[in-house]
N, C-alpha and C positions, 0 to 999 in steps of 0.2 A: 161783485166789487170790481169796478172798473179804475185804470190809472185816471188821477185826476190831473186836467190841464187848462192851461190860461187859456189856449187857443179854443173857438170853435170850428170843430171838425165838422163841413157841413159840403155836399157836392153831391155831384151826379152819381147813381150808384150803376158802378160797373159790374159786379158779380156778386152772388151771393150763395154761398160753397160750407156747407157742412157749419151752418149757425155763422161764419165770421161774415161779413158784406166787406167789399171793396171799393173805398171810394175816389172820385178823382178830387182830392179835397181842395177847395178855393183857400183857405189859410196858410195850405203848407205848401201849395203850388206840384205835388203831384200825389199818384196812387197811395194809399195803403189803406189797411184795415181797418173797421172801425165797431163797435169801440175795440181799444188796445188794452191787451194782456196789463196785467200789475205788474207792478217792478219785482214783487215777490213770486208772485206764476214765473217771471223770467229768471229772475236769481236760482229755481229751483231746475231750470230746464239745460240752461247754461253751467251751474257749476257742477252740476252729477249727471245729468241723463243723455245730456246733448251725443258725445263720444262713444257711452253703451249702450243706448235705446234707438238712437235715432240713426245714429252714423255707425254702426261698429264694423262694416269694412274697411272704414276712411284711413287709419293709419296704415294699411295692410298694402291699401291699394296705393298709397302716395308715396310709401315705395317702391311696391313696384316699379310705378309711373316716375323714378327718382329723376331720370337723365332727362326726360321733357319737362321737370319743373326745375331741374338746375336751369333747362334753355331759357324758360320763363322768366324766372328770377335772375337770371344774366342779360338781359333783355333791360329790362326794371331798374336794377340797378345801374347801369350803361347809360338810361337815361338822366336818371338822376344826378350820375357823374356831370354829362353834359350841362345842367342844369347848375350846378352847383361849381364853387370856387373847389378846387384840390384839394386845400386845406380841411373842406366842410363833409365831415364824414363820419357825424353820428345821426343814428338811425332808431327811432320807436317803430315797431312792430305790434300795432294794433289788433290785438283779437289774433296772436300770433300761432292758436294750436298746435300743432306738433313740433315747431318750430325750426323747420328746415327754410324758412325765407330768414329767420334772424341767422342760423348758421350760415348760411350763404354768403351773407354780409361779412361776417366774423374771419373765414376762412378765406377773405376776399379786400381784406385794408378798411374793414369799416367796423366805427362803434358799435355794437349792432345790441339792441334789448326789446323784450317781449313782454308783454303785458297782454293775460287770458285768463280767465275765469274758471276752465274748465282744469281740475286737478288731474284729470288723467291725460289732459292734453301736457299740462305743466311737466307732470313725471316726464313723458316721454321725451317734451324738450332738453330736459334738465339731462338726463340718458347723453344727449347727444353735446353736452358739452356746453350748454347755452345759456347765459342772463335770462332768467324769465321773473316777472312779477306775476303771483297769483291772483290776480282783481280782476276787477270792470275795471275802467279807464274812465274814471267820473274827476270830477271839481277836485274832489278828496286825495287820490291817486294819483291826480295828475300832477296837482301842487310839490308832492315827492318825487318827481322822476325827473326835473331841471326840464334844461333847453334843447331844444333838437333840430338840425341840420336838414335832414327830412323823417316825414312818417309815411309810413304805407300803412293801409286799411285795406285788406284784399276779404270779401266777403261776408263785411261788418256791417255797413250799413242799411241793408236790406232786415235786419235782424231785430233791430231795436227801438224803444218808443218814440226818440227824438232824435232823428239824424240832424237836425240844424244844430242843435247841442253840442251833441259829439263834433259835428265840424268846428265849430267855434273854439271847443275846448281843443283841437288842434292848430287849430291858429296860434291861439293864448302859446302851446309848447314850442312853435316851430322859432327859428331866431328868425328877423327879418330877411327877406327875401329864399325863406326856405320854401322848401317844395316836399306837396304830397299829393303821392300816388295812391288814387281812390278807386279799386272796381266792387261795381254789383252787377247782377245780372240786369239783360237790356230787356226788359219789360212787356210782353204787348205789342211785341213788333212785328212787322208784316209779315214772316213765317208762321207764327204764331197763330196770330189773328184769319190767317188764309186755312191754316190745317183747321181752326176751330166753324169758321164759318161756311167754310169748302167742303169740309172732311168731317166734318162731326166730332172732332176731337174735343173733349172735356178742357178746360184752360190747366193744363196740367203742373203750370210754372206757381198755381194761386196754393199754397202751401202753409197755412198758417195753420198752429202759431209760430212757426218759427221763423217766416219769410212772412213780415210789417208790410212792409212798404215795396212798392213795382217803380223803378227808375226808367227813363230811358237817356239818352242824350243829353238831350234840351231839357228835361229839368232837374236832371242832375248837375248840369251845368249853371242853370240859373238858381240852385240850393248856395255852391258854393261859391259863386258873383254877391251869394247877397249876404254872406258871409265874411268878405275880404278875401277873396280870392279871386285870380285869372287864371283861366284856363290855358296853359301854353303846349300841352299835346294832346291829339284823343287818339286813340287807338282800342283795336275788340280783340275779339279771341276769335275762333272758327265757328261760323255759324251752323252749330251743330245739327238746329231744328232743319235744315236743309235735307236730312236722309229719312225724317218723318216725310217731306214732302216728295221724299225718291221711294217711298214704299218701307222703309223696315221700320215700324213701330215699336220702337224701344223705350216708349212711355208705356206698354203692357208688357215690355219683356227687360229688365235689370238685365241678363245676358247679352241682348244683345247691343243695348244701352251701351255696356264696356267695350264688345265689340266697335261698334261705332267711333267710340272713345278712343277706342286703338288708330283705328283709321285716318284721323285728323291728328293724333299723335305724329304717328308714321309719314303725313303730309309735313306738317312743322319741323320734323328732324330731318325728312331729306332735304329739303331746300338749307336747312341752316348746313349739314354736313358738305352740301355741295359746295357752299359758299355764296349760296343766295341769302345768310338771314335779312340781310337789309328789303332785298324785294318780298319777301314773307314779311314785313313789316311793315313796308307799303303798300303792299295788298291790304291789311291789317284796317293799314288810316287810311284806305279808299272804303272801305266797308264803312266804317265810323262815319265818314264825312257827308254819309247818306244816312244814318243812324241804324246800320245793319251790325251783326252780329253775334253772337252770345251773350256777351259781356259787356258794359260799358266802363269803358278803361281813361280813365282821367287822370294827367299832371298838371295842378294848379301849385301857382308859387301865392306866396301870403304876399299881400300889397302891404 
């Protein structure tokens, strides 16, 4: 039993990895899986298993990791100040987990509320002191939660059956001229593609069911253009596939995986400690403006 939909899913077939196929689809105008998981397979993956099946370091380790994603989310929000009037400074937090981006906000002069699915994500938010709604973020949920200033969606939309959906229904929340920040992973991209055809690498980013859909740039860009939205910044994260192509394979080793992770940690905090984050940042949007690096990092304001 397959999710049913108006659209026909139909394109070139990219890969095909453990029963899912990957398509480049002409309807939706980029990658994902085809056919797509049920709304019910995902409600059961999302609201119990996600956090203790799939992910159970994740809390452990994003503390650790706390000081580089307070820079992150200082970062993020800095932007959206600039973006935004003074006054305007309330925030949805889409698909918010543990909820250290809505605390951020909170402890930082913003409205700040979280909407997640995942109850043990929710506990641990709630722990830290923070607004969280327990849900998906649909028609239903959203109707209840009013108007918003901006929303962030940080590694949401690669997860679910309808990313044009879910954009729209941030539109519909944000007040006119609000802005939201959208990353997913950058898809397929020339490291990627170079370890796999070069190097033998398996496409190790193709991860379904829990990773739908593969973004890059340019049609993550033209999902939300055709949405109501403009793009007004791009910026990435560290192009991490870079240390597969320096030799340490940390797609067979988790170990050294986090190691690696340290390393581009340890890159991002000295330059902001020195007082370069602004060229760590430009570095950032020279990567993007080529469509390199980990992450495809988007601030679109609603037209």
């Amino acid at each position: 039993m397959h999710q049913k939909t108006s659209e026909q899913h139909i394109g070139h077939l990219v890969d095909d990895i453990d029963g899912f196929q990957v398509i480049e689809c002409q309807s939706c105008g980029f990658k994902h899986v085809h056919p797509l998981p049920t709304e019910d397979e995902l409600e059961k993956i999302y609201r119990h298993e996600y956090y203790t099946l799939d992910k159970p370091l994740f809390f452990q380790e994003t503390e650790d990791d706390k000081a580089w994603w307070n820079m992150v989310y200082s970062d993020r929000y800095e932007t959206l100040e600039h973006f935004l009037p003074e006054t305007s400074r309330r925030i949805l937090d889409v698909g918010s987990g543990p909820g250290h981006f809505v605390n951020y906000g909170r402890r930082h002069g913003w409205t700040a509320l979280g909407i997640e699915p995942s109850s043990q994500a929710c506990e641990h938010a709630r722990g830290l002191g923070v607004e969280v709604v327990e849900n998906f973020f649909n028609q239903e949920t959203a109707n209840t939660l009013g108007k918003f200033d901006a929303i962030h969606a940080n590694a949401v939309l690669e997860h679910i059956p309808n990313p044009r959906e879910m954009l729209s229904l941030c539109r519909e929340a944000l007040v006119p001229g609000g802005i939201l920040c959208v990353v997913v992973p950058n898809d397929y991209n020339p490291f990627q593609e170079t370890l796999r055809s070069y190097e033998g690498y398996r496409p190790w980013w193709v991860a379904p069911p829990h990773h739908l859909n593969y973004f890059n740039f340019e049609t993550l860009g033209n999902l939300l253009a055709s949405v109501g939205f403009d793009v007004v910044l791009k910026e990435t994260t560290f192009p991490i596939d870079m240390f597969l192509l320096m030799g340490d394979n940390y797609v067979e080793s988790p170990e050294l995986g986090r190691a690696c992770h340290k390393k581009r940690m340890r890159l991002d905090t000295q330059l902001s400690k020195a007082g370069n984050n602004q060229a760590k940042r430009d570095f950032y949007r020279a990567l993007a403006s080529v469509g390199m690096g980990r992450e495809v990092v988007l601030f679109a304001k609603k037209l």
